[in-house]
C-alpha positions in Angstrom: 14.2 -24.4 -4.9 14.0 -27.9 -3.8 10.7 -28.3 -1.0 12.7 -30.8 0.6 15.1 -27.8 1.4 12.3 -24.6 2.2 12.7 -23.5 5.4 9.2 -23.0 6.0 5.8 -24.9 6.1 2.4 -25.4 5.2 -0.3 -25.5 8.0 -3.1 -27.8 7.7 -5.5 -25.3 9.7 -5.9 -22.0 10.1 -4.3 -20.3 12.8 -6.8 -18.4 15.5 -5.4 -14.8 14.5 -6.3 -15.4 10.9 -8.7 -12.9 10.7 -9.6 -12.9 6.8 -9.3 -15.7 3.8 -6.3 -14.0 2.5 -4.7 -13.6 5.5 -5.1 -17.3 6.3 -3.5 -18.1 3.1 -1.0 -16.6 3.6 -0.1 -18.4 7.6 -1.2 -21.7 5.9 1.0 -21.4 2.9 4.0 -20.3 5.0 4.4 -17.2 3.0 4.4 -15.0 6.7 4.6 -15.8 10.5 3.6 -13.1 13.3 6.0 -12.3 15.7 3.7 -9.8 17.7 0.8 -7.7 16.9 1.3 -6.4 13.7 4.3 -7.5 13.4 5.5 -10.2 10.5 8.6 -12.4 9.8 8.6 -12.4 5.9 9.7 -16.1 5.1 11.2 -17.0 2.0 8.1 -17.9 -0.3 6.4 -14.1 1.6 10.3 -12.5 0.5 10.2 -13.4 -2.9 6.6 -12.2 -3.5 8.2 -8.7 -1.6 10.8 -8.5 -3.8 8.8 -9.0 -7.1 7.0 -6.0 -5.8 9.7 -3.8 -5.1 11.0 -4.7 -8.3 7.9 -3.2 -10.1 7.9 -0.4 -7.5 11.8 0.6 -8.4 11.1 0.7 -12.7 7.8 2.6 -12.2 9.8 5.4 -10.0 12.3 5.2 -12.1 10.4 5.9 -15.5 9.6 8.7 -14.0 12.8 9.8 -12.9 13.0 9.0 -9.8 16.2 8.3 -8.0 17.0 5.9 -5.0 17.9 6.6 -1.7 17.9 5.2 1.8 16.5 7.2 5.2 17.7 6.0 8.4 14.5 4.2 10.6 15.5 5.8 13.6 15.6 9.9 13.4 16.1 12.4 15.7 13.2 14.6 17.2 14.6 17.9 16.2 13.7 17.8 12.8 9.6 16.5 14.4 10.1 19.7 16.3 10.8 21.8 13.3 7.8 20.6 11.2 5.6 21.0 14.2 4.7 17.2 14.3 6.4 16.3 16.9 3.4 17.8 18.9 0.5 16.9 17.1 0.7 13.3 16.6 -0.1 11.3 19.7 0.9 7.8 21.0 1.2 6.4 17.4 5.1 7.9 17.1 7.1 5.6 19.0 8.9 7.8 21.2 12.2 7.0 23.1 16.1 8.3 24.1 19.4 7.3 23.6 21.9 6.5 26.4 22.3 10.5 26.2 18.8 11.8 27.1 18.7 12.5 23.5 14.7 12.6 22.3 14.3 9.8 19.3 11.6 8.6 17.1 11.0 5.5 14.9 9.9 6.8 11.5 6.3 6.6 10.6 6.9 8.5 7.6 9.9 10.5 6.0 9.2 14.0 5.4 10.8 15.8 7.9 14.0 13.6 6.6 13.8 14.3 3.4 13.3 18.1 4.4 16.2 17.8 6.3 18.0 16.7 3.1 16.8 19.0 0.9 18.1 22.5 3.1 21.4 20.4 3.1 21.4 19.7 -0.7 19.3 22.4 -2.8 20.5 25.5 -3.2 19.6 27.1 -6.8 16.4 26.5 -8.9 19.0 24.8 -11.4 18.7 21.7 -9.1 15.5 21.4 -9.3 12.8 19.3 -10.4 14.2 16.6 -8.5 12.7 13.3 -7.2 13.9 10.8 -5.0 12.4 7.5 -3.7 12.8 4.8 -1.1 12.3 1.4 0.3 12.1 1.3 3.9 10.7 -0.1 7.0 8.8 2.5 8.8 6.8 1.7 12.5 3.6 3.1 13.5 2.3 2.1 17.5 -1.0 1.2 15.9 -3.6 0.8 18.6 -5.4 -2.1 16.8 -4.1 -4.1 14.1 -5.8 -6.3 12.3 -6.5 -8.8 8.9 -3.0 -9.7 8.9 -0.8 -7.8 6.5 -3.4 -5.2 5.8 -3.2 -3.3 9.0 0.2 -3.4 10.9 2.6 -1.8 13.2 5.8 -2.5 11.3 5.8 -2.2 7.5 7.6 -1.2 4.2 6.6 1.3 2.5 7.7 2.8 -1.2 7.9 6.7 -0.3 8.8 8.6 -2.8 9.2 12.7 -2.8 8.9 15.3 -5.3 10.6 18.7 -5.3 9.7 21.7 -7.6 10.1 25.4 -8.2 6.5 25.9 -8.2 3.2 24.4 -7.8 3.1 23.9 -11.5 6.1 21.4 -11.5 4.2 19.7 -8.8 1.3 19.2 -10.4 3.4 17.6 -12.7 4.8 15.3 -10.9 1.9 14.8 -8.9 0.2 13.4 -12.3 3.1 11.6 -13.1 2.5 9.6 -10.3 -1.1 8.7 -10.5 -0.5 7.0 -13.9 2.9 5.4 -12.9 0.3 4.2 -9.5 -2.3 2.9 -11.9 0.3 0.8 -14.2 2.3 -0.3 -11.0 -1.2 -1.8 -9.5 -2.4 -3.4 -13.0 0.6 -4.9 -13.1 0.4 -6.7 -10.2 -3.1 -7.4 -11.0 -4.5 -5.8 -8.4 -7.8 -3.3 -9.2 -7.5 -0.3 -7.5 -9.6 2.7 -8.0 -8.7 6.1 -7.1 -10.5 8.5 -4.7 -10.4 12.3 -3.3 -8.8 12.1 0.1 -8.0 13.5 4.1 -4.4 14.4 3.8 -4.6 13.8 7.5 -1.3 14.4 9.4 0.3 14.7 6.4 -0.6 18.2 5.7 -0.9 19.7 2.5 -3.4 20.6 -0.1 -4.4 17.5 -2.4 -4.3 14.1 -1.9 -5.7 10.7 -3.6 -5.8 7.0 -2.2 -5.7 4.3 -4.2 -8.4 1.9 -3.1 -9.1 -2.0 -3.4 -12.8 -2.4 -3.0 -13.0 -4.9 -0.8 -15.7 -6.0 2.4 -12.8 -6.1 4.9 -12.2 -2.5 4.0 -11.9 0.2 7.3 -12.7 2.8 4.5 -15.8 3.4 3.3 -15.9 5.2 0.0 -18.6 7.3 -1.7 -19.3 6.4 -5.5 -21.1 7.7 -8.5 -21.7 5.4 -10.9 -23.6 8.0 -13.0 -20.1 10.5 -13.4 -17.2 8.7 -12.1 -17.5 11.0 -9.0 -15.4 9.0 -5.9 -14.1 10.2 -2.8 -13.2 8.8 0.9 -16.0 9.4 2.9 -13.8 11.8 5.1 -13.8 14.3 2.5 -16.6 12.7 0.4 -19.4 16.1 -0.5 -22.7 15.7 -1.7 -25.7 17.7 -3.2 -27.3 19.3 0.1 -30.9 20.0 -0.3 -32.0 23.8 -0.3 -34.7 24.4 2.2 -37.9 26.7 1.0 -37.0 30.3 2.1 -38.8 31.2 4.8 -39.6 34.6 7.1 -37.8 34.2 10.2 -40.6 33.7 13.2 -40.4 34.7 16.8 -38.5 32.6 19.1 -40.7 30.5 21.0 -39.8 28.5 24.0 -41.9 24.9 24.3 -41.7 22.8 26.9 -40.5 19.0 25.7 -40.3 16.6 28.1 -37.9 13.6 28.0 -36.9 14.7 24.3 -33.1 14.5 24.7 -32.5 12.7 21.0 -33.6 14.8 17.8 -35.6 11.5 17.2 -37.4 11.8 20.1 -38.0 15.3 20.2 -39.3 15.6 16.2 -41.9 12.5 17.4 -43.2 14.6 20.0 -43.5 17.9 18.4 -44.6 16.1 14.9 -42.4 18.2 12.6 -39.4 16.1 10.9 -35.9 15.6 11.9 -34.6 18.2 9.1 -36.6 20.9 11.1 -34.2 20.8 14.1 -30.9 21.9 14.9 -28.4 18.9 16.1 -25.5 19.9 18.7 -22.9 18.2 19.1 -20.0 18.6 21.8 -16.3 17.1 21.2 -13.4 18.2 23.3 -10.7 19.1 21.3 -7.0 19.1 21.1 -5.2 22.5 19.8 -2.0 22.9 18.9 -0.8 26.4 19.7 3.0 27.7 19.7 3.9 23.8 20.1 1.7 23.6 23.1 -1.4 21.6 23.1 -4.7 22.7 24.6 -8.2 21.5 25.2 -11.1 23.0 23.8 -14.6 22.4 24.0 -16.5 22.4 20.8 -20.1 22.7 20.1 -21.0 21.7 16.2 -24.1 22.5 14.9 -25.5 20.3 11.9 -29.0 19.8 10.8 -30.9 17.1 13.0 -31.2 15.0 9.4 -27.5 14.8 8.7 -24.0 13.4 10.8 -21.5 15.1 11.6 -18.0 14.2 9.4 -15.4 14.5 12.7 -12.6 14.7 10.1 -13.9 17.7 7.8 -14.5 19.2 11.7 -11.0 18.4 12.3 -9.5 19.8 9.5 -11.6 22.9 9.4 -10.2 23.9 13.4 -6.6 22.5 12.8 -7.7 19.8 16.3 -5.0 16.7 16.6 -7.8 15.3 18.3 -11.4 14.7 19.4 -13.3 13.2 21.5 -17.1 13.5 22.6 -17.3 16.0 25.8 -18.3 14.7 29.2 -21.6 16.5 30.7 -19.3 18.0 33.4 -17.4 19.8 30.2 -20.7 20.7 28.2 -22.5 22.2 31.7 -19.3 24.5 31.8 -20.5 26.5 28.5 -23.8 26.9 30.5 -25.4 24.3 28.1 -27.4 21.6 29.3 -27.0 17.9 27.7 -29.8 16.9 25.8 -31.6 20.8 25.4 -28.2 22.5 24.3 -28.0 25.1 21.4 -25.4 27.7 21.1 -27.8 31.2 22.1 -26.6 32.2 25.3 -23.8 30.3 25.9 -20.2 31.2 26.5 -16.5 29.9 26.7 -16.7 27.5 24.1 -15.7 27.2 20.4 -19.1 27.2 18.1 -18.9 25.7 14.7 -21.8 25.4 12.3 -22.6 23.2 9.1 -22.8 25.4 6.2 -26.4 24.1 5.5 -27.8 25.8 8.8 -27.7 29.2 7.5 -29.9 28.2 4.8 -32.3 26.4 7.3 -35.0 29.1 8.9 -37.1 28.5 11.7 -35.4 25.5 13.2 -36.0 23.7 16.7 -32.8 24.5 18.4 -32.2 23.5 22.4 -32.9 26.3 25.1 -30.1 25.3 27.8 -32.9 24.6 29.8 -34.0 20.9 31.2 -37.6 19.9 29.6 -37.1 22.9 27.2 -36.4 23.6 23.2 -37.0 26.8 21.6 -38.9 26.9 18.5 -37.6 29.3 15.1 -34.1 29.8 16.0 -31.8 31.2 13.3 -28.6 31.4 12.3 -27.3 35.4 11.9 -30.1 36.4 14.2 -30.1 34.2 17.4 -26.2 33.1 17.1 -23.2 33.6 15.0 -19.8 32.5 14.5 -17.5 33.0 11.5 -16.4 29.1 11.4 -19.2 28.4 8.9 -18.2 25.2 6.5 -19.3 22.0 5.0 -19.1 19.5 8.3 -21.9 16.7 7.3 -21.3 13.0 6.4 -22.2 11.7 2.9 -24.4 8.9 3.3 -25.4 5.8 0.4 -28.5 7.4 -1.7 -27.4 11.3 -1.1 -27.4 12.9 -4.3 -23.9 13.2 -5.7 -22.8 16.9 -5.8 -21.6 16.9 -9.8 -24.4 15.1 -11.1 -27.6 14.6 -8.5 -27.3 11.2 -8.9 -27.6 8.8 -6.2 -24.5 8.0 -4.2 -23.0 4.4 -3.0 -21.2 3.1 -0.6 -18.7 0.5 -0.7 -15.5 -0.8 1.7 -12.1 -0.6 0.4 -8.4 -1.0 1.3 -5.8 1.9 1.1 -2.9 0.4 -0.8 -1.1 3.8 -2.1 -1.4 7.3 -1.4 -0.4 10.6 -3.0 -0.2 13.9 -1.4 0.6 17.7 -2.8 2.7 18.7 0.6 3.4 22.0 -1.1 5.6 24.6 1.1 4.1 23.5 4.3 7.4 21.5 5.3 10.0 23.4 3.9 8.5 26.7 5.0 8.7 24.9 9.1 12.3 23.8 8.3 14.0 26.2 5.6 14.1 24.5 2.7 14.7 27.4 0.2 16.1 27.8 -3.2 17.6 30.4 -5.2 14.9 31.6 -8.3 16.7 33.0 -12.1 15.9 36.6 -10.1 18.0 35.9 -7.0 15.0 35.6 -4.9 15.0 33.3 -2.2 11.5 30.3 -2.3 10.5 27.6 -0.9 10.5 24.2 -2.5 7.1 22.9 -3.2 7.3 19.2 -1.9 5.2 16.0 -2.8 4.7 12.6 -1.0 3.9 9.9 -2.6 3.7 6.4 -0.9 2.6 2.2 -1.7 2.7 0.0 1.6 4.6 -3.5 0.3 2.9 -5.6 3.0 -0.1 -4.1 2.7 -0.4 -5.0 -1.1 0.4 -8.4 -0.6 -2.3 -9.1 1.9 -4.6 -7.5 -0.2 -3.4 -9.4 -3.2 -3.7 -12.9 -1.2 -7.7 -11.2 -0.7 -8.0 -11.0 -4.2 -6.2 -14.1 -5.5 -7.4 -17.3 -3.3 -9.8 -19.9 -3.1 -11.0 -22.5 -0.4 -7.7 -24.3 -1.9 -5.4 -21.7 -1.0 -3.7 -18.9 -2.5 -3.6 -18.5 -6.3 -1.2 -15.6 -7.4 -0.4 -14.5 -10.9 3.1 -15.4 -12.1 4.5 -12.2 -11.7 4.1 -11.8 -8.2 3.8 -15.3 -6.9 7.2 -17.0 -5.6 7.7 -19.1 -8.4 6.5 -19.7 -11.9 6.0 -23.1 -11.8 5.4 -26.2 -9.1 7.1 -29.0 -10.2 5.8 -32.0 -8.1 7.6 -35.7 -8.4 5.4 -38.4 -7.6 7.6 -41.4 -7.3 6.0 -44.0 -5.1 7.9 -47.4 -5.4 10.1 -48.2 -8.2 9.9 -44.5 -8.9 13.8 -44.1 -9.8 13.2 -43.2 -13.6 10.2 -40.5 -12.7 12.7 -39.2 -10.5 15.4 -38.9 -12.3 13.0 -37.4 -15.5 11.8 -34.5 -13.0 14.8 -33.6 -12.2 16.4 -33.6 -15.4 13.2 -31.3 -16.2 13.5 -29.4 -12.9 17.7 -28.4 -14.5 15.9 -27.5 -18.3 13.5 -25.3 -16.9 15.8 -24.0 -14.9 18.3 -23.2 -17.4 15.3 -21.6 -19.8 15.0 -19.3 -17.0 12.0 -20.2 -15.7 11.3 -20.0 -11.8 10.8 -23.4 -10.0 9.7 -24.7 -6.8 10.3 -28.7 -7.3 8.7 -30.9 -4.7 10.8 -33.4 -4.5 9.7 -35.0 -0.6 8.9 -38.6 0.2 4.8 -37.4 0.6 1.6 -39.0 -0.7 -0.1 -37.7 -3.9 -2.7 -35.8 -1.6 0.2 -34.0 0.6 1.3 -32.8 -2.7 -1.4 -31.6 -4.4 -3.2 -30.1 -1.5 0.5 -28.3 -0.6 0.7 -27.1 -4.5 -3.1 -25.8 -4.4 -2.4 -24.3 -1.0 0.9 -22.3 -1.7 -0.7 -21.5 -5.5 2.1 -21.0 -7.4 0.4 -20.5 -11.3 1.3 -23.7 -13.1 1.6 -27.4 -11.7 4.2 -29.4 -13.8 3.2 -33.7 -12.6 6.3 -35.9 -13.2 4.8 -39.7 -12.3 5.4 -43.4 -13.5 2.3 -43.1 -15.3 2.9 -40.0 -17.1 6.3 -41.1 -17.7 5.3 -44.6 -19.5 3.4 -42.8 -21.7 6.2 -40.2 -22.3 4.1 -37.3 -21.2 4.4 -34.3 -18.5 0.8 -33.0 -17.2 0.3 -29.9 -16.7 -2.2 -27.6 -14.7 -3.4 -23.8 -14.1 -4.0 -23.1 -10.8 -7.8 -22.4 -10.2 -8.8 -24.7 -13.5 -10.1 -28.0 -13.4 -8.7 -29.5 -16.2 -5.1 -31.0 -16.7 -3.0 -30.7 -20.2 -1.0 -33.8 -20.6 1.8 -33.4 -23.2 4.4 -35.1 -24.9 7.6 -34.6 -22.3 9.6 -32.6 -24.8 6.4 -30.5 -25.4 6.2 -29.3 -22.0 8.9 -26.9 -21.2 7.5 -24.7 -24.7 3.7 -25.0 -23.3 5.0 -23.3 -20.0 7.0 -20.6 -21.5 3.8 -19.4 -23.5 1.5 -19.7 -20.9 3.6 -17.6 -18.9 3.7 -15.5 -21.6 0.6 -14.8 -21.8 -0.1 -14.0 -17.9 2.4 -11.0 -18.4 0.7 -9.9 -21.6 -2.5 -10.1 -19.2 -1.2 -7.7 -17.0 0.4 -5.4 -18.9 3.7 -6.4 -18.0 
């Protein structure tokens, strides 16, 4: 490709909804352009870095037996209905009919498709295992996209889905995917590491992200460097401390005066925060016999810990939460600021599984001014929804090894998730076993975002240059760059006598052959980081040479002119040997 011809350009400052350095790369380099909010025109130079991916993404799925197909981006809400989903997910589904009244959806994800499929297709255990794959564009009404690339509304995604007899033959596949994700993210060069994760509206029973650590990260992720131990903080555990048994005491009532905040009210009655019981009030929404409800929810966690809304979410089956309003607390008879759960009615109590283990605590007595001293769990108040509910925090001890926990930021680029029966139980997807007895298929999802790879690639590969991509994702191998200047009629015809032999070796080569200055040039070849620089000049060509340059290094290797086209292929060998390629 000639830069003369490129349909895009490069940007000599950022643009004001460049939010990271990768993301600015990118807009500078002309690799993307946003249309809307978080939605992207790929350009040519963004395309070919797209396709390189997919390209990967296709041989991984197929080593593993994966077969290709192609889900339609617009499905019908049936099949939503089916699965259930269609009432549980909120304003994120984009919603809308057809000239018939008929109810549509954009895909956000493909299960209920590929459920659809399978009833259609599987009939006898002899068709199964069987795994299929896609890539698609899929849309998801995020409220607040952001850093480009990495968080959008529009995207492409690599589904694939797994279908088995039995949870053994997942488990299977379910493996075979984590090491064809771990190959398929070192060789792109991007390091990921793996972590114990919310299935969220996906549903099922096990599920890992792939993560790239990174500060711009919306998740944070819990860490043992001690055992290896690394989980999403949504589902992250930890080593909770065992309180000294304890007779239980009386109940007491105390008058506490302008205590409504556990710090507050362990200050004035000089005991610590672990000492007192924490409520906490969320409204939330139920899904019952596809109807939703409302619920008010009163969760009960030691004053020393934080609530973890997700594991709360998952434990009640809730769509969604969000804190109660006083008007909704006082309904229970509770009082804001002095509520625990004795006395108190029409509401749904939930209780950290560390509370029954915690005598004698200082619990709220529904009363203005007023806590009540030594109130237990099995004695004062009850409820069977009993469960792990707190929030692992950097420097609680890790719950394999006791070691000390850390926190750090990262970037979901893949997912895996064991659906099991859950879908094709909804929507009928049943074979025939050797006995003649009707089963479900066990289903697995498995998915990389494209975009989102590339933006985190352009976080992990840049400078205050520009971008700097290894060759076997970047656009092209090589930037060939003519510098002419007057009399320059011999350097140009040498480059592009050099720009046809590399060409014809197979090598990949963006040639800039524009009327520009030497700066233009360079600062355009640094900015759009393509892995080697090739100089063609009336210097380098009175000498006979060819100079050449790494992106990211300093120094230049100047070589004799037939030398050069050699020196390239083995540097570009070696990149792919780098990464496993």
């Amino acid at each position: 490709m000639r830069l003369s011809e490129l349909f895009s350009q490069t940007l000599r400052e950022s643009p004001a909804e460049a939010q990271s350095p990768g993301y600015a790369c990118l807009l500078r380099a002309g690799y993307f352009r946003q249309v809307a909010a978080g939605i992207f025109a790929a350009l040519p130079l963004g395309l070919r870095v797209q396709r390189k991916i997919e390209r990967i993404l296709r041989e991984e799925m197929q080593s593993i037996g994966g077969q290709e197909v192609s889900l339609p981006v617009v499905l019908p809400a049936e099949i939503w209905k089916e699965s259930g989903r269609w009432y549980r997910i909120g304003a994120e589904m984009a919603r809308f009919k057809d000239r018939a009244e008929r109810d549509l959806v954009l895909a956000m994800t493909h299960e209920e498709s590929v459920a659809d499929l399978v009833r259609r297709e599987i009939r006898s255990h002899r068709q199964l295992p069987r795994l299929i794959y896609q890539i698609q564009t899929k849309f998801r009404d995020d409220p607040r996209p952001r850093a480009g690339l990495i968080r959008v509304r529009e995207f492409i995604m690599k589904d694939s889905y797994s279908l088995d007899a039995d949870w053994a033959g997942l488990e299977k596949q379910y493996q075979a995917h984590y090491e064809a994700y771990l190959r398929i993210f070192r060789r792109v060069g991007l390091p990921v590491i793996a972590v114990a994760s919310d299935s969220g509206m996906m549903g099922g029973k096990r599920s890992h992200e792939f993560m790239y650590l990174n500060p711009i990260g919306e998740d944070t992720l819990m860490l043992c460097d001690a055992c290896g131990y690394a989980a999403n903080r949504q589902v992250a555990r930890f080593a909770k401390p065992q309180p000294p048994q304890e007779e239980a005491l009386p109940v007491e009532k105390v008058h506490t005066p302008h205590t409504r905040t556990i710090e507050s009210l362990a200050r004035f009655l000089g005991i610590p925060e672990s000492r007192t019981a924490k409520a906490v009030f969320l409204t939330a929404t139920l899904v019952e016999n596809k109807q939703s409800q409302e619920r008010l929810v009163m969760v009960i966690v030691r004053g020393d810990m934080e609530l973890n809304e997700t594991k709360l979410a998952n434990l009640i089956g809730a769509v969604d939460l969000r804190p109660a309003t006083e008007e909704e607390i006082r309904t229970s008879g509770a009082v804001p600021g002095f509520a625990s759960p004795v006395g108190l009615h029409d509401l749904l109590v939930v209780v950290d599984d560390l509370i029954p283990h915690s005598p004698n605590l200082v619990a709220g007595a529904n009363e203005e001014d007023y806590h009540l001293r030594n109130v237990n769990f099995g004695r004062d108040y009850t409820t069977p929804l009993v469960a792990d509910l707190t929030a692992a925090r950097e420097g609680d001890p890790c719950p394999h090894c006791q070691a000390p926990l850390r926190a750090e930021r990262g970037i979901e680029v893949g997912n895996i998730f064991q659906l099991g029966t859950a879908y094709s139980e909804a929507m009928g997807c049943t074979f025939q076993d050797e006995d003649g007895q009707v089963k479900p298929v066990v289903m697995g999802s498995y998915g990389i975002g494209v975009g989102r790879l590339i933006g985190c690639l352009a976080e992990a590969y840049h400078d205050e240059k520009g971008l700097k991509l290894p060759a076997v994702v970047a656009p092209y191998q090589v930037h060939l760059v003519l510098l002419s200047g007057k009399d320059g009629e011999a350097a140009r015809q040498t480059a592009e006598r050099l720009y046809e032999q590399m060409q014809a070796a197979g090598l990949e080569v963006l040639y800039d052959d524009r009327e520009e200055s030497p700066g233009v040039k360079f600062n355009d070849a640094d900015l759009i980081g393509i892995p080697l620089r090739v100089t063609v000049s009336k210097r380098t060509l009175e000498n006979g040479t060819v100079e050449i340059k790494p992106r990211g290094e300093e120094e230049k290797v100047t070589l004799p002119l037939e030398n050069g086209l050699a020196y390239l292929q083995e540097q570009l060998a070696r990149q792919k040997e780098q990464f496993n390629f």
